[in-house]
C-alpha positions in Angstrom: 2.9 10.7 8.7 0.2 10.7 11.6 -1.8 8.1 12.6 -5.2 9.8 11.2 -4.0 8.4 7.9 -6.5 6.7 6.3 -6.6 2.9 4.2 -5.7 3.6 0.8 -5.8 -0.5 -0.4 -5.1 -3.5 1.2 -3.1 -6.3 -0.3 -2.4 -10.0 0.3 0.6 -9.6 -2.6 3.5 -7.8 -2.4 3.9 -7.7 -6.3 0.6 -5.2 -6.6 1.7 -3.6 -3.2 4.8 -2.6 -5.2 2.7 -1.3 -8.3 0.7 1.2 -6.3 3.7 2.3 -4.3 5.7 3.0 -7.5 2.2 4.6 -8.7 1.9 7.1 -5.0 5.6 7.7 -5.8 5.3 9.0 -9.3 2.3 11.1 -8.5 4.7 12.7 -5.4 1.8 11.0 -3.1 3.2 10.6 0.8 2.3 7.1 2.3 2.7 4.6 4.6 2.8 1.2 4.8 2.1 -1.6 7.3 3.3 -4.7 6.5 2.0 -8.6 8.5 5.6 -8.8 10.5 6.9 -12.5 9.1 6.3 -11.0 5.6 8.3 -7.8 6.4 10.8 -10.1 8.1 11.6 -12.8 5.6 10.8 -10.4 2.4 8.7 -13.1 1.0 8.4 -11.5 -2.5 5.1 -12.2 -3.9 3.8 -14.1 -1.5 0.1 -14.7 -0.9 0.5 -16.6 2.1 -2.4 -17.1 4.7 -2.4 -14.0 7.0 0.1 -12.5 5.0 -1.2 -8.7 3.9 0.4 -5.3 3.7 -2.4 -2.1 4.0 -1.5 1.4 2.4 -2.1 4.8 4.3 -2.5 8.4 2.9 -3.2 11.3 4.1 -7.0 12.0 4.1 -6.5 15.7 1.9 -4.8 13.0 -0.6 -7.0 9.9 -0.7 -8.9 11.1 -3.7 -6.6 11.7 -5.9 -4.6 8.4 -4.9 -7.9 6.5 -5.6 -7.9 8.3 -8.7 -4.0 7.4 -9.3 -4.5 3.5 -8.8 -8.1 3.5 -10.2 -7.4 0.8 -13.0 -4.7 -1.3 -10.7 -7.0 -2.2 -7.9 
């Protein structure tokens, strides 16, 4: 994906980051994630540790209907 992706969500959990991937996946939305590096590094599973986050991007044609797709989750 290009960088003029846009924030779907934001998360300080992994466990809901997971839900609205799984979410994106079913409803064959592309996405990207960034991930805080120690979080990505050590796969801290669940983890709501300070400074820990991991932000969502779609593409801008497909933000409605992912906001649409996660609408009760977030």
């Amino acid at each position: 994906m290009k960088i003029n992706d846009v924030k779907l969500v934001e998360f300080q959990n992994d466990t809901l980051a997971e839900m609205v991937k799984n979410v994106l996946r079913q409803e064959s939305i592309p996405f990207r994630i960034k991930q805080d590096i120690m979080q990505a590094a050590l796969k801290v599973e669940g983890s709501s540790a300070s400074g820990a986050y991991c932000i969502i991007y779609v593409k801008p044609e497909d933000l409605e209907r992912a906001q649409e797709a996660i609408a009760g989750m977030v």
